[in-house]
KOLGULO-439831 format. One record per residue (C-alpha): residue in one letter; y, z, x. Coordinates in pm, whole numbers. Layout:
@aa: A, north: Y, up: Z, east: X
...
//
This chain:
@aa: X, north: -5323, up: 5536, east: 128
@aa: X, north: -4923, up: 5534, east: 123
@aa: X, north: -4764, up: 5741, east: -106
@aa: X, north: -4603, up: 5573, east: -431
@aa: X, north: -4209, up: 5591, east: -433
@aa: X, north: -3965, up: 5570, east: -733
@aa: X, north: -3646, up: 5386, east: -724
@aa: X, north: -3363, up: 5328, east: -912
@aa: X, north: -3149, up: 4971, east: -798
@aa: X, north: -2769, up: 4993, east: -943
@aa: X, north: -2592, up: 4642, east: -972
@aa: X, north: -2652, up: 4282, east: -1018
@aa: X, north: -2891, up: 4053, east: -1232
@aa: X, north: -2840, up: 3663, east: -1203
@aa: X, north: -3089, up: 3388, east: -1297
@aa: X, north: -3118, up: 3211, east: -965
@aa: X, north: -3220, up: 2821, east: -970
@aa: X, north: -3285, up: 2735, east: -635
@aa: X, north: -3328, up: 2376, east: -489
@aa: X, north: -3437, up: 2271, east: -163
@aa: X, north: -3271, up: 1932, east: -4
@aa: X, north: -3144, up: 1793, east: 265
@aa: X, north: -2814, up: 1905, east: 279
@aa: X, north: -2567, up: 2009, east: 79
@aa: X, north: -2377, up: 1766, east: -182
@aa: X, north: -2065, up: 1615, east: -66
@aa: X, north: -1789, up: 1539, east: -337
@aa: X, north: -1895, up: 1292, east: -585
@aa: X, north: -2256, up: 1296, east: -439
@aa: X, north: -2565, up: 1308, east: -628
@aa: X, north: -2867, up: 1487, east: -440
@aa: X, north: -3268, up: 1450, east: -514
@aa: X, north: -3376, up: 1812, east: -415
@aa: X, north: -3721, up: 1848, east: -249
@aa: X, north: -3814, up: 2162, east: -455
@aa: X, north: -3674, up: 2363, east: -734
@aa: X, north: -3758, up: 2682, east: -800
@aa: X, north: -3632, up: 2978, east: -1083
@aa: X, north: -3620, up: 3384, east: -1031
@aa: X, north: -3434, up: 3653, east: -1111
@aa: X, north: -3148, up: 3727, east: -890
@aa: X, north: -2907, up: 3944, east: -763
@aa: X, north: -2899, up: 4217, east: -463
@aa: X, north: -3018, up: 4513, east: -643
@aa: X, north: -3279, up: 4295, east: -829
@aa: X, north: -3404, up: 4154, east: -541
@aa: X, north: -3375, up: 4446, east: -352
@aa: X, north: -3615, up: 4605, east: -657
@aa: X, north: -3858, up: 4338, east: -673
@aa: X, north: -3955, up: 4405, east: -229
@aa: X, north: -3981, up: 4797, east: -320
@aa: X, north: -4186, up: 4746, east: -616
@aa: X, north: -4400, up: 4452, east: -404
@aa: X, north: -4460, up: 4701, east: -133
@aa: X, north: -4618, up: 4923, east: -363
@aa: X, north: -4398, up: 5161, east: -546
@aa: X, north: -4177, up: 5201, east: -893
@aa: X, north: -3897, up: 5058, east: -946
@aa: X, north: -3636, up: 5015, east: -1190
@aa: X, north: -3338, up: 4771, east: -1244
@aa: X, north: -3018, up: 4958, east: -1382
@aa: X, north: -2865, up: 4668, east: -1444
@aa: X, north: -2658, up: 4446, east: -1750
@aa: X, north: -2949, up: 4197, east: -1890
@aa: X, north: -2897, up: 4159, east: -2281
@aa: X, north: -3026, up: 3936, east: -2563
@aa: X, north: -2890, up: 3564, east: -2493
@aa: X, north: -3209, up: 3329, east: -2477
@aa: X, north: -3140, up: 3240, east: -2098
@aa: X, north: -3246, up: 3647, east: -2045
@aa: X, north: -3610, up: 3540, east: -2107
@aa: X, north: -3640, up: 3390, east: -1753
@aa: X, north: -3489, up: 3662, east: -1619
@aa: X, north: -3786, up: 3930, east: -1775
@aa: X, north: -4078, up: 3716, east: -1726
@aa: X, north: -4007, up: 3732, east: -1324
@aa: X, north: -3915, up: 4072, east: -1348
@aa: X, north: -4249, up: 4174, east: -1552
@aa: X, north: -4443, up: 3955, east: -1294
@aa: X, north: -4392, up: 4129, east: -936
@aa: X, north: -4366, up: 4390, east: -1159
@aa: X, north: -3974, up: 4579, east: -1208
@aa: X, north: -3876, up: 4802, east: -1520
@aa: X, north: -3571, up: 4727, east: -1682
@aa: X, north: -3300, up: 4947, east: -1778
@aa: X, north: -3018, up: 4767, east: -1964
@aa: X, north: -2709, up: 4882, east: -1947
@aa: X, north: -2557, up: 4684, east: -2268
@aa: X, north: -2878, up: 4559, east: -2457
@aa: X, north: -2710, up: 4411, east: -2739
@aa: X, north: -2461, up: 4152, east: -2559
@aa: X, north: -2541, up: 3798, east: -2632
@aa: X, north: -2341, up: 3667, east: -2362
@aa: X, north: -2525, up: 3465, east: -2094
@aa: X, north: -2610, up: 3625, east: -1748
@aa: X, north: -2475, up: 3554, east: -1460
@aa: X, north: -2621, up: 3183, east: -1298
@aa: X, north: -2658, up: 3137, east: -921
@aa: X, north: -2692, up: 2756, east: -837
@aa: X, north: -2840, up: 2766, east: -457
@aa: X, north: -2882, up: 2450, east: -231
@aa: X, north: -3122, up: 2566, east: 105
@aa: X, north: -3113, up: 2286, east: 344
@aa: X, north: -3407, up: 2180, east: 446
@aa: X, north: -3373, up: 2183, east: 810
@aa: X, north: -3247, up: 2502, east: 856
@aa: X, north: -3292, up: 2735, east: 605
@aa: X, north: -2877, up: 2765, east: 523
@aa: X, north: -2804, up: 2849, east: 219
@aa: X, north: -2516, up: 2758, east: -51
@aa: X, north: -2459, up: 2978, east: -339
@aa: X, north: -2173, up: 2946, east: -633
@aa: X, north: -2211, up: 3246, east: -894
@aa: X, north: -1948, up: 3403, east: -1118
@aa: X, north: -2154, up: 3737, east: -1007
@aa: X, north: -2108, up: 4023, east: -1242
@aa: X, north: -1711, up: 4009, east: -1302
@aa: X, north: -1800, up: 3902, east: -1689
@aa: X, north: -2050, up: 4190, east: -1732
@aa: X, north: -1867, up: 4504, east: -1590
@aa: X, north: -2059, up: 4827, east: -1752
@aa: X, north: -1916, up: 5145, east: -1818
@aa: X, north: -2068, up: 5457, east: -1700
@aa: X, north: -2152, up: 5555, east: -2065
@aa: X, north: -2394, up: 5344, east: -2076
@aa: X, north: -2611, up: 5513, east: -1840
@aa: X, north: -2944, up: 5621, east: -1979
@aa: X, north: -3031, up: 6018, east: -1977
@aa: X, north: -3217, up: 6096, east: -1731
@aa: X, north: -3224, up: 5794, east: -1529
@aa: X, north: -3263, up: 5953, east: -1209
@aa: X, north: -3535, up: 6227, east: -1337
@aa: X, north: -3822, up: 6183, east: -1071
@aa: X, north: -3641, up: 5907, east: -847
@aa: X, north: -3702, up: 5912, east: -494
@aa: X, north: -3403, up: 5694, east: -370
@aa: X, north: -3107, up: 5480, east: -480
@aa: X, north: -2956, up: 5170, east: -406
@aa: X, north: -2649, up: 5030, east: -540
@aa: X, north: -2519, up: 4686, east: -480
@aa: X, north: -2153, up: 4755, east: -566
@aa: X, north: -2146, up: 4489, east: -810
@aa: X, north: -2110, up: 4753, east: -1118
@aa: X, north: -1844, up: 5035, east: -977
@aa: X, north: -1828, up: 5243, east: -1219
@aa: X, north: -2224, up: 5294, east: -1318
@aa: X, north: -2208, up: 5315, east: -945
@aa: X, north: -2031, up: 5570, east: -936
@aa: X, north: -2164, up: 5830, east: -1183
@aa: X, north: -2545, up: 5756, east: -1025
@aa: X, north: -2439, up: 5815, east: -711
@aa: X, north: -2281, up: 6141, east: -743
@aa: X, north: -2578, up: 6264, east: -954
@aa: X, north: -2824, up: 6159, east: -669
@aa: X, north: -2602, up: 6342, east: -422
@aa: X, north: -2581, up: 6660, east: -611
@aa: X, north: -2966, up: 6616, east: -681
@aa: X, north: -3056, up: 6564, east: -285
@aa: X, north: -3169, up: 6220, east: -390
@aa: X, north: -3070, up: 5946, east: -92
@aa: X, north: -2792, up: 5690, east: -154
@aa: X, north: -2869, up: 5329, east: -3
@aa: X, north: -2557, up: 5116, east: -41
@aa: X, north: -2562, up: 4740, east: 11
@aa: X, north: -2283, up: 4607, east: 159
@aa: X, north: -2331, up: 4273, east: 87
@aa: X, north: -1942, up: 4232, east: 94
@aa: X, north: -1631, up: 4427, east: 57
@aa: X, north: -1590, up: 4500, east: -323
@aa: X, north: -1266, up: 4675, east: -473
@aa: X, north: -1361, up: 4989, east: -593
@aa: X, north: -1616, up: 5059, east: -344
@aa: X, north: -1464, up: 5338, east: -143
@aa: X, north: -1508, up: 5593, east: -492
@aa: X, north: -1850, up: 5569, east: -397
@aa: X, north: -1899, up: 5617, east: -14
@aa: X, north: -1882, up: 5956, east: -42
@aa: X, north: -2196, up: 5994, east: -181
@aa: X, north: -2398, up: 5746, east: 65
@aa: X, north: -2687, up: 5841, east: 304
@aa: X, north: -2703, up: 5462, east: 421
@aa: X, north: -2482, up: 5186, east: 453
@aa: X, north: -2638, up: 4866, east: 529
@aa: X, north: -2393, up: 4564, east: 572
@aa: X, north: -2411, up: 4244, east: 657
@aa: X, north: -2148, up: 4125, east: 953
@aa: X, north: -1951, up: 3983, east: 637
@aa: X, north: -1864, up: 4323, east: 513
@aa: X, north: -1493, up: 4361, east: 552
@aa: X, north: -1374, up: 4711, east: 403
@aa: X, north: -923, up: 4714, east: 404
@aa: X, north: -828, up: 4678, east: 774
@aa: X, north: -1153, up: 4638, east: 923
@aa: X, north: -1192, up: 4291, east: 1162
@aa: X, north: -1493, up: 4399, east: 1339
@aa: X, north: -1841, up: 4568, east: 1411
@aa: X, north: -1644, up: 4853, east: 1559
@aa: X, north: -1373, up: 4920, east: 1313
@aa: X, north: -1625, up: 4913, east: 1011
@aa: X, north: -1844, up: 5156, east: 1176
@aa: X, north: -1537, up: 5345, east: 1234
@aa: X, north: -1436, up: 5316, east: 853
@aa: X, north: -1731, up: 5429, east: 730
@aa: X, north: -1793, up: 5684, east: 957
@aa: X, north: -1509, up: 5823, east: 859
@aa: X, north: -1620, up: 5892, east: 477
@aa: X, north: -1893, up: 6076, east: 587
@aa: X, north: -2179, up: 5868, east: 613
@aa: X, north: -2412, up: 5949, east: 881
@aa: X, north: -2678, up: 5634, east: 884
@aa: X, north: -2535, up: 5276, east: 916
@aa: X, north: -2601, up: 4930, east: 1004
@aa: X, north: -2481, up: 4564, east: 1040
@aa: X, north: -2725, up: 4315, east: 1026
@aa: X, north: -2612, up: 4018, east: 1215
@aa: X, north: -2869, up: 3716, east: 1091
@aa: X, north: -3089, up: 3658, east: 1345
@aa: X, north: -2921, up: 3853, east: 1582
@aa: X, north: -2991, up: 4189, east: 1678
@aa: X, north: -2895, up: 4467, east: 1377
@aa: X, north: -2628, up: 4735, east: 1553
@aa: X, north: -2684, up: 5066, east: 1392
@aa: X, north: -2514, up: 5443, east: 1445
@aa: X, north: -2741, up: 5689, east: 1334
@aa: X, north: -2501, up: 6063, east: 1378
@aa: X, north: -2404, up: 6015, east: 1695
@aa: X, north: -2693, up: 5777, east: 1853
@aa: X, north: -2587, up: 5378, east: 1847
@aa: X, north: -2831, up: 5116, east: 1926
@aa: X, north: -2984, up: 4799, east: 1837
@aa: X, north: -3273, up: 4669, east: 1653
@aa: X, north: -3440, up: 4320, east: 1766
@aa: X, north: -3516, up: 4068, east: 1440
@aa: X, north: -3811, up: 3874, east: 1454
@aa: X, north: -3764, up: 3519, east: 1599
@aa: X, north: -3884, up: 3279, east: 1351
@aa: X, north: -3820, up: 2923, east: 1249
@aa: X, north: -3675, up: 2961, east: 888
@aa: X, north: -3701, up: 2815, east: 566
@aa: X, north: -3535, up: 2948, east: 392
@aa: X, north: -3260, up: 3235, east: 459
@aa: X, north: -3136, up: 3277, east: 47
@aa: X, north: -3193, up: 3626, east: -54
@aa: X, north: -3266, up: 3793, east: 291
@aa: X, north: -3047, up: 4063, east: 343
@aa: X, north: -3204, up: 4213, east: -51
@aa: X, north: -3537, up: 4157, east: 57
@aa: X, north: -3428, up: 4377, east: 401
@aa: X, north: -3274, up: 4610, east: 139
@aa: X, north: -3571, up: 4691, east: -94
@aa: X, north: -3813, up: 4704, east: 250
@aa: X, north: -3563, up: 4986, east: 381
@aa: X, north: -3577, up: 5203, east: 72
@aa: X, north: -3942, up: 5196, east: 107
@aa: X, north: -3946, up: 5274, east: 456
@aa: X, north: -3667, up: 5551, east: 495
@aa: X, north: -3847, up: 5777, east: 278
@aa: X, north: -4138, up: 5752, east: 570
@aa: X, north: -4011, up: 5728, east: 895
@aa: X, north: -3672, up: 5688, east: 1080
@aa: X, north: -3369, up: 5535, east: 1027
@aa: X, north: -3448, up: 5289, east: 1336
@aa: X, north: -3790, up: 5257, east: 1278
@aa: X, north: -3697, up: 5180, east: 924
@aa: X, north: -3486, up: 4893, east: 1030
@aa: X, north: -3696, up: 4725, east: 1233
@aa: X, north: -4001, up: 4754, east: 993
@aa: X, north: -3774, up: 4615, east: 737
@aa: X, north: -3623, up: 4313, east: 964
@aa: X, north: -4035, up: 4191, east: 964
@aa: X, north: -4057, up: 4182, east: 574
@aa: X, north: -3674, up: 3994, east: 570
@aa: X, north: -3821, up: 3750, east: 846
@aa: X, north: -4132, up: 3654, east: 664
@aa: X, north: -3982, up: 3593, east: 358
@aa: X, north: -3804, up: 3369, east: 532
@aa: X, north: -4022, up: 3142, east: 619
@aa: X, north: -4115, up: 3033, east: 312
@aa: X, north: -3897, up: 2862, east: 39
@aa: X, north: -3752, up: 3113, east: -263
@aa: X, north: -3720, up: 3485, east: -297
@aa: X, north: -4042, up: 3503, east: -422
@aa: X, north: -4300, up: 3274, east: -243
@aa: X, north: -4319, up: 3494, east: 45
@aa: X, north: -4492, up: 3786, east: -174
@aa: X, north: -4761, up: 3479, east: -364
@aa: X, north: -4877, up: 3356, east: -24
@aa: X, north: -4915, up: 3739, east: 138
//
C-alpha cells in the first residue's frame, strides 16, 4: 500500500464557474454554453485537491472567510476531501471569481479573475504549527508574504519547497531561496528572462537545484543539478486544458516524495493528461 503524505498548499482560493461552448464570446455576443460546471479554484487549491485525490492529507493555507458565496467553495473542498486553514476567517468580503469559457473543440481555455490582489494576508496570520508533521510544500505565489514565512520554516525544518510558477509575480524572488522545485509553465517570465534558457539560468542562480518548464503538450525541459533533459507528455485529444498545470502540481508533490525528480514528472504529466480529457477540474477524479 503507498504511504500517506501530508501537505501544506500556500496561495490562492477562487470559486471557478466553468462553461463549455463553442467558442469564446465576441463583443456584444451572447453565448448558450454546452455545460456549466462550479469548483473551487485556484493553483494551490487545485494543486491540494490532486494530492489529497491520490491518497494523502492535505491542507489549503489559504484566505476563504465568511461571505455566503464561501459555501461553494467548502462543500467542494469537503468533497474530494481538503482541510482548510483560513488565513482571515472573519472577512466578509467575497472570494475571488474565475469566469472560464473552454471551447469545445479544443480544449482552450479563457479565464478573467481579479486573483488574490483584494485578499493579500499577512504572515501573522499563520496558524502555529502549521507545518508540524508536513511532508512537503507548495506555494502558488499568489500570497507573498505567508509565502514567505512558510517557506523559510520548511527550509530550516528539511521540509521540501514546491513552487508554482504559474507566472512571474512581484515579490517572488524573497522566496526562491528556500525552493527545492520550481515548476513553471513556458509563461513564467522572472525580470529579464525571454526564454527557456535564461529562466533556467535565473533560477539556477538562487540556488535551486530541481526545475522545470512545462510546455503544453510539448515535451517538459527540466535541469535536475547538473543533468538537463526532457520529459514526453502524453498525446491525447483534449477537452478540456483549464486547470492543468495545478493538477500536474498536486501529482508532483505526491510523487517527489517517492521517486525522482524525472520520474516524478513524467508520472505527473499522465494525471495532468487525463484530467484533460474530460470537462472541469474535477470530472476527471468522478469518472476514475
Amino acid at each position: 500500500m503507498t504511504k500517506s503524505y501530508r501537505g501544506l498548499f500556500v496561495g490562492l482560493v477562487t470559486l471557478d464557474l466553468i462553461y463549455l461552448a463553442e467558442s469564446a464570446p465576441k463583443n456584444n455576443q451572447k453565448l448558450v454554453a454546452v455545460d456549466y460546471t462550479v469548483a473551487a479554484g485556484g493553483p494551490a487549491t487545485n494543486a491540494a485537491v490532486t494530492f489529497s485525490y491520490l491518497g494523502n492529507q492535505a491542507t489549503a493555507l489559504i484566505v476563504l472567510g465568511s461571505h455566503p458565496m464561501t459555501e461553494l467553495i467548502r462543500s467542494d473542498l469537503h468533497k474530494y476531501p481538503v482541510a482548510i486553514a483560513d488565513l482571515d476567517p472573519t472577512t466578509d468580503t467575497a472570494p475571488p471569481v474565475s469566469s472560464i469559457i473552454v471551447t469545445q473543440n479544443t480544449g482552450e481555455r479563457a479565464v478573467i479573475s481579479i486573483n488574490a490582489v483584494k485578499t493579500q494576508a499577512n504572515d501573522d496570520s499563520i496558524p502555529p504549527d502549521i507545518l508540524h508533521n508536513i511532508d512537503i510544500v507548495l506555494i502558488d505565489g499568489h500570497q507573498i508574504k505567508v509565502g514567505h514565512t512558510v517557506a523559510q520554516i520548511a527550509k530550516a525544518d528539511n521540509i521540501p519547497v514546491v513552487v508554482d510558477g504559474g507566472s512571474w509575480k512581484p515579490g517572488l524572488e524573497k522566496i526562491l531561496p528556500f525552493v527545492d522545485y520550481a515548476i513553471c509553465s513556458a509563461n513564467f517570465h522572472p525580470p529579464n528572462c525571454d526564454s527557456p534558457a535564461t529562466v533556467f539560468a535565473y533560477l539556477h542562480n538562487w540556488g535551486i537545484p530541481h526545475i522545470a518548464i512545462t510546455h503544453g503538450e510539448q515535451p517538459i525541459e527540466y535541469l535536475s543539478g547538473e543533468k538537463t533533459g526532457t520529459v514526453n507528455v502524453p498525446a491525447i485529444r483534449a477537452v478540456d486544458t483549464l486547470g492543468a498545470g495545478d493538477i500536474l502540481h498536486g501529482a508532483f508533490c505526491h510523487y517527489i516524495l517517492q521517486t525522482s525528480f524525472a520520474d516524478a514528472l513524467e508520472k505527473a504529466a499522465i494525471i495532468a493528461a487525463n484530467a484533460c480529457k474530460h470537462f472541469g477540474t474535477r470530472r476527471w477524479m468522478d469518472v476514475e
